[in-house]
C-alpha positions in Angstrom: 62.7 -13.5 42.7 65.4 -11.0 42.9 65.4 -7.9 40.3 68.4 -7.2 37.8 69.3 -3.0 38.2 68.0 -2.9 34.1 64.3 -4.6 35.8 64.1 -2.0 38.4 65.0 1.0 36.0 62.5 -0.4 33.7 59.7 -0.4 36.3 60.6 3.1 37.8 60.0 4.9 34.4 57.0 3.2 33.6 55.6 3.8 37.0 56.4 7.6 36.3 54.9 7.8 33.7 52.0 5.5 34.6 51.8 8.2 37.2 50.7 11.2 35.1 47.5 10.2 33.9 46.3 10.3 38.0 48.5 14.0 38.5 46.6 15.4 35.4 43.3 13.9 35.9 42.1 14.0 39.3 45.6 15.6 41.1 44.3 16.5 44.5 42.0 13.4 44.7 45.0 11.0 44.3 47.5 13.5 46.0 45.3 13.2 49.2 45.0 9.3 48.5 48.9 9.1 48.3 49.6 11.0 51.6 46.7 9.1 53.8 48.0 5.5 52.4 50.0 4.7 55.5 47.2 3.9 57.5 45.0 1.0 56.4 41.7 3.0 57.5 41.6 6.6 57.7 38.9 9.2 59.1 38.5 12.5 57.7 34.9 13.6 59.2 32.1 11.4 57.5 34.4 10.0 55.1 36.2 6.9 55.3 39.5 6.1 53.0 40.1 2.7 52.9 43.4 1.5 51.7 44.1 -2.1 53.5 43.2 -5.2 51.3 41.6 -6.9 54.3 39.5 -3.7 55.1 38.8 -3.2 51.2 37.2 -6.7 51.7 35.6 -6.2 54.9 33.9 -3.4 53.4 32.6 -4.8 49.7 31.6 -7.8 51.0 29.9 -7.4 54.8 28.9 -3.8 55.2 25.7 -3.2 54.2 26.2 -0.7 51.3 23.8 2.1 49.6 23.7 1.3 46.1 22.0 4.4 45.2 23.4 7.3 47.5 24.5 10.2 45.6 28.5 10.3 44.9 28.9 6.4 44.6 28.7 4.5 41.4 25.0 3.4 41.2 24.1 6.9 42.2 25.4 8.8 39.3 24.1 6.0 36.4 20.5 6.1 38.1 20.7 9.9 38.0 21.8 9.6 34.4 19.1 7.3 33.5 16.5 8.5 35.5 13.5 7.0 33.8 15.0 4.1 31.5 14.5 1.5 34.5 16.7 0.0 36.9 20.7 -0.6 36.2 22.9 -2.9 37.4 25.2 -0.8 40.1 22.0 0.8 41.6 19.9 -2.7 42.1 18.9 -4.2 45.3 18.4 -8.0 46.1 17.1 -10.8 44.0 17.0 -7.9 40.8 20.5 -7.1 41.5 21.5 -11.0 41.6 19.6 -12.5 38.6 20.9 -9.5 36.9 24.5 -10.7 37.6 24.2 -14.1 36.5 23.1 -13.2 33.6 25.6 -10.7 32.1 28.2 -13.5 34.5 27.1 -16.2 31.6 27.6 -14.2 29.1 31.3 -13.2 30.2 31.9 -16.6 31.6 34.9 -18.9 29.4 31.8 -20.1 26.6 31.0 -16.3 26.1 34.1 -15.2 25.9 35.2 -18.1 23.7 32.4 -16.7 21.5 33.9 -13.2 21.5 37.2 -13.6 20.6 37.1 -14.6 16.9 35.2 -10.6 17.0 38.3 -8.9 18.3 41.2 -10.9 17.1 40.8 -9.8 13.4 40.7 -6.6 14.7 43.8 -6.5 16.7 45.7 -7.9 14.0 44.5 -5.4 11.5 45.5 -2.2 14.0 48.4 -3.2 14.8 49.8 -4.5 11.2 51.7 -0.9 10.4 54.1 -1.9 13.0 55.1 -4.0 10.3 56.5 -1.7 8.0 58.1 0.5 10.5 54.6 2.7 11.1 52.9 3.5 14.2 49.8 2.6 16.4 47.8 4.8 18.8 47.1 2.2 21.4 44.1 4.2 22.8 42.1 4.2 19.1 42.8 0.4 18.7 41.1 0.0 22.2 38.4 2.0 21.6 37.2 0.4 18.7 37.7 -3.0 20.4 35.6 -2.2 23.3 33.1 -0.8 21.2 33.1 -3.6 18.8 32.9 -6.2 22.2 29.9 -4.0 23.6 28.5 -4.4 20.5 28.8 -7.9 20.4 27.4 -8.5 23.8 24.4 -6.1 23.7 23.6 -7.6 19.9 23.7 -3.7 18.8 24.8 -3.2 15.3 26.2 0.6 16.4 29.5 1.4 14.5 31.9 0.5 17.0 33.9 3.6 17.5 30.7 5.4 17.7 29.4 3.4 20.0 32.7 3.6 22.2 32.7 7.4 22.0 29.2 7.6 22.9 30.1 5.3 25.7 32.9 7.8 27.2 31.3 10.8 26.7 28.2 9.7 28.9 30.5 8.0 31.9 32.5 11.2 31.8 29.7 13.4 32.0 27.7 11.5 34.7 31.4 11.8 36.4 31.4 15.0 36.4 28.2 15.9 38.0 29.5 13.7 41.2 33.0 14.5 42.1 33.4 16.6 45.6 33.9 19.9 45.3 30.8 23.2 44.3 28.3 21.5 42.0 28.9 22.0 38.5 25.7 24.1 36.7 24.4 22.1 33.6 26.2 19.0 34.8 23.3 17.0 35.6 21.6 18.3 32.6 24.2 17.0 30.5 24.5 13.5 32.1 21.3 12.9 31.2 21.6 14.0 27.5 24.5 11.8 26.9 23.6 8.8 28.7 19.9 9.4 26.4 22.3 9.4 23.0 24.1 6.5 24.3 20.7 4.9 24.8 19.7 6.1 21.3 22.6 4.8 19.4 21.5 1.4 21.4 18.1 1.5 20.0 16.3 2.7 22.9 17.4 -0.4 25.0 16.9 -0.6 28.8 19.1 1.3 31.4 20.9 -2.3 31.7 22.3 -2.0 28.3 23.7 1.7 28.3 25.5 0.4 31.5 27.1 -2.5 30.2 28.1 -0.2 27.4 29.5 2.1 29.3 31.3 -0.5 32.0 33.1 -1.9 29.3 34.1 0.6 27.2 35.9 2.9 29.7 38.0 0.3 31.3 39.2 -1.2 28.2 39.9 2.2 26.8 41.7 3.5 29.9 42.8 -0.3 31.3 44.4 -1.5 28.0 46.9 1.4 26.2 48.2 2.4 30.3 49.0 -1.6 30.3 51.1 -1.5 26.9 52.5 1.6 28.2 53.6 0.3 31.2 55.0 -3.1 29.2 57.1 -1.3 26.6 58.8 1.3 29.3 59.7 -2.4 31.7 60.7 -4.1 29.2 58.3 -6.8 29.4 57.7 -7.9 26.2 60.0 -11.2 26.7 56.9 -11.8 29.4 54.1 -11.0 26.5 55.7 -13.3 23.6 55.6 -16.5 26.4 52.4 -18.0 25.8 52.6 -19.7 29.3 53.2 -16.5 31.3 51.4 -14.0 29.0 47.6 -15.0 31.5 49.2 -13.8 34.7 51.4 -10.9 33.1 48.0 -9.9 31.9 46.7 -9.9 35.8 49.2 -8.4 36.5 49.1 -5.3 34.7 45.5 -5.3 35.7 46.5 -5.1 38.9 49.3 -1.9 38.7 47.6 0.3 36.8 43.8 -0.3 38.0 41.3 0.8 35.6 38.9 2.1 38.1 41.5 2.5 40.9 39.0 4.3 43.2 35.3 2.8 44.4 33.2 5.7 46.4 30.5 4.3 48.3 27.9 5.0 51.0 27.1 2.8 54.4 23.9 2.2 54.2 23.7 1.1 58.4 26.8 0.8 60.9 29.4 -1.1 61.5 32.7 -1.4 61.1 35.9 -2.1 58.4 39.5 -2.5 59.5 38.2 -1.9 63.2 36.9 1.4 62.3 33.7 2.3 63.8 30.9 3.2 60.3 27.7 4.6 60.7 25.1 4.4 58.3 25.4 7.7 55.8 29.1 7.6 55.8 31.1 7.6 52.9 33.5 5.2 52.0 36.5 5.6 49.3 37.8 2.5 48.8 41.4 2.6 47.5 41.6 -0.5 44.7 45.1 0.3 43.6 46.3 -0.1 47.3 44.2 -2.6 48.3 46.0 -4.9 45.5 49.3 -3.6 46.4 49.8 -1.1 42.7 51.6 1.0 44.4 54.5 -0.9 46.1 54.8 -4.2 44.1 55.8 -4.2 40.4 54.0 -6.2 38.0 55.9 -9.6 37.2 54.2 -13.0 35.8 57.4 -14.7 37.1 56.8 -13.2 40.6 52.7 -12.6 40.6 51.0 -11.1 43.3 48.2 -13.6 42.6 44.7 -14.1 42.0 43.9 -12.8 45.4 45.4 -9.8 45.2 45.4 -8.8 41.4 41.7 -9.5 41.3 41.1 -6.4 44.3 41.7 -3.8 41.4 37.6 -5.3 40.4 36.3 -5.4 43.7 35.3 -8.4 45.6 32.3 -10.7 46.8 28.9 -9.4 45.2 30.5 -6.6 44.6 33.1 -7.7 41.7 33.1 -6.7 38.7 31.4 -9.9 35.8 33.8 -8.5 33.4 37.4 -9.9 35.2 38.0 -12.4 33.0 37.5 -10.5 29.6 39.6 -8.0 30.7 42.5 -10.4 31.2 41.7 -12.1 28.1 41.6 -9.1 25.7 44.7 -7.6 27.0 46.6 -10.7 27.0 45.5 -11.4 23.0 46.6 -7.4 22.7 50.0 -8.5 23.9 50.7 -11.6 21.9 49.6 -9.3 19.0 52.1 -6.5 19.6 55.2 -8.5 21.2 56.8 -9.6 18.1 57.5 -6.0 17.8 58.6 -5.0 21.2 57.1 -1.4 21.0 58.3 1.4 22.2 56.3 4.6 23.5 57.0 7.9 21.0 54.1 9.7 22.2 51.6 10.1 25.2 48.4 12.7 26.1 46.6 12.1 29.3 43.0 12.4 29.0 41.9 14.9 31.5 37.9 14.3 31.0 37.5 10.7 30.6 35.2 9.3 33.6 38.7 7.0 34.4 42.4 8.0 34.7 43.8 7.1 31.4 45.6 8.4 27.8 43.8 10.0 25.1 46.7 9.2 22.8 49.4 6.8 23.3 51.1 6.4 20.1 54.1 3.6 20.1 56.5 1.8 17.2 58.5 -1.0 16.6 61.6 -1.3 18.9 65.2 -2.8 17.7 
């Protein structure tokens, strides 16, 4: 479907500014991402960057992975919560599985059916000063419905934004302690304490919990206000207010600005990805947003990318993320609330220490 010069304008500046939360946060990790993407695989010493979809694939669903390794995902929450049992990115085998299905069911259609009459009063209430000409931060509105979902799934009766805080203070500083670079003194010490409050503010529940907790506050919070951001600077809200199109513009805005747009990871034996020669030990940076295409394909439920592709930015195979589906669902129920007002952006702060590129403020009104 061909794009109207007003369309393409629209997309350009909410690319740009969709840009700056990866310049502020994490600028030479994504500047060195930007200038290896024309190769599908790249080698630089024991490192792999993998940006094709197929090799993305490859990689998530038949190379044998290290769940634990330091620098990858299930090595920084077992370091965290060393002690509190085993969590979900760190498990192995029929653990790891079981695990899975359960927290699946839970945000399978029936679980989610259950979960929306939690948030929808919610949405309604935050954004009702657009109303009367006031304004909305985006990024508090999605951090007390993540918390208040969290909640809801893990049956904790935390206050919601505390629980959310508490949430993205122990992702970021688990973060923290594992990006490349010299190590960082007191950074393990304080990934602990935080992910121990977070478990306190829980009641003491299993490493499990804290994770799920912590999974799905930080990519509502960071996934959800870059998505509106992105909508109002397009000029998509004709999209948002069609309840027929409103599922895959949701998937679609998934896709662009990917939530966690990066997935380290370590080989745990050899083999290859995109042709590539891997040996066991080496590390793998799999490139989400390029893998599904965020970086050269705007986000159009006329025109979508698909399933296929928009569903990269969660991973694939075992690997994929259980919480898919909610996402969609929340931030399509967050854009049928706002589109009567077509909102416009009068204010944006990046975050620079949240565990995911995102705002810490994105404040927006009513547009004509």
């Amino acid at each position: 479907m061909s794009t109207t010069r007003a369309e393409a304008t629209g997309h350009a500046k909410a690319r740009r500014r969709d840009r700056l939360v990866y310049l502020r946060s994490h600028p030479l990790l994504f500047g060195l991402l930007a200038a290896t993407r024309g190769r599908g695989v790249r080698r630089l010493g024991g490192t792999l960057l993998v940006h094709d979809a197929d090799a993305y694939r490859e990689a998530l669903t038949r190379l044998p992975l290290d769940r634990a390794a330091a620098g990858t995902t299930g090595g920084a929450a077992r370091a965290a919560l060393r002690g509190a049992g085993d969590v979900l990115f760190d498990q192995e085998g029929a653990g790891h599985r079981a695990d899975r299905r359960s927290l699946a069911r839970r945000l399978g259609a029936e679980g989610i059916a259950e979960l929306r009459p939690v948030w929808r009063p919610l949405l309604e209430r935050g954004c009702a000063p657009l109303a009367g000409g006031g304004e909305v931060d985006v990024v508090a509105l999605a951090r007390e419905a993540a918390g208040t979902v969290a909640g809801a799934l893990l049956g904790s009766e935390a206050e919601p934004v505390a629980l959310a805080e508490a949430a993205a203070r122990a992702a970021a500083a688990s973060v923290r302690g594992h990006l490349p670079g010299p190590p960082r003194p007191g950074a393990a010490a304080a990934a602990v304490r935080e992910a121990e409050r977070l478990r306190t503010l829980l009641g003491g529940g299993d490493a499990l919990s804290s994770m799920v907790a912590v999974a799905a506050v930080n990519t509502t919070v960071a996934a959800v206000p870059r998505a509106v951001a992105w909508c109002a600077d397009a000029g998509l809200w004709g999209q948002a207010a069609d309840a027929e199109l409103r599922p895959r513009l949701a998937e679609e805005l998934l896709r662009v600005t990917a939530a966690s747009p990066v997935l380290p990871r370590v080989a745990a034996a050899a083999g290859s990805v995109g042709g590539c020669p891997v040996r066991g030990g080496d590390r793998l940076v799999l490139v989400a947003r390029h893998a599904a295409g965020a970086h050269r394909r705007d986000p159009d439920a006329r025109d979508p990318a698909g399933p296929g592709a928009a569903r990269l930015v969660f991973g694939a195979g075992p690997h994929a993320c259980p919480g898919a589906r909610l996402a969609a669902v929340l931030l399509g129920d967050v854009l049928e609330e706002l589109a009567p007002y077509r909102p416009v952006v009068t204010r944006a702060r990046v975050d620079r220490r949240a565990a995911l590129p995102g705002w810490r403020s994105l404040t927006v009104r009513a547009g004509a």
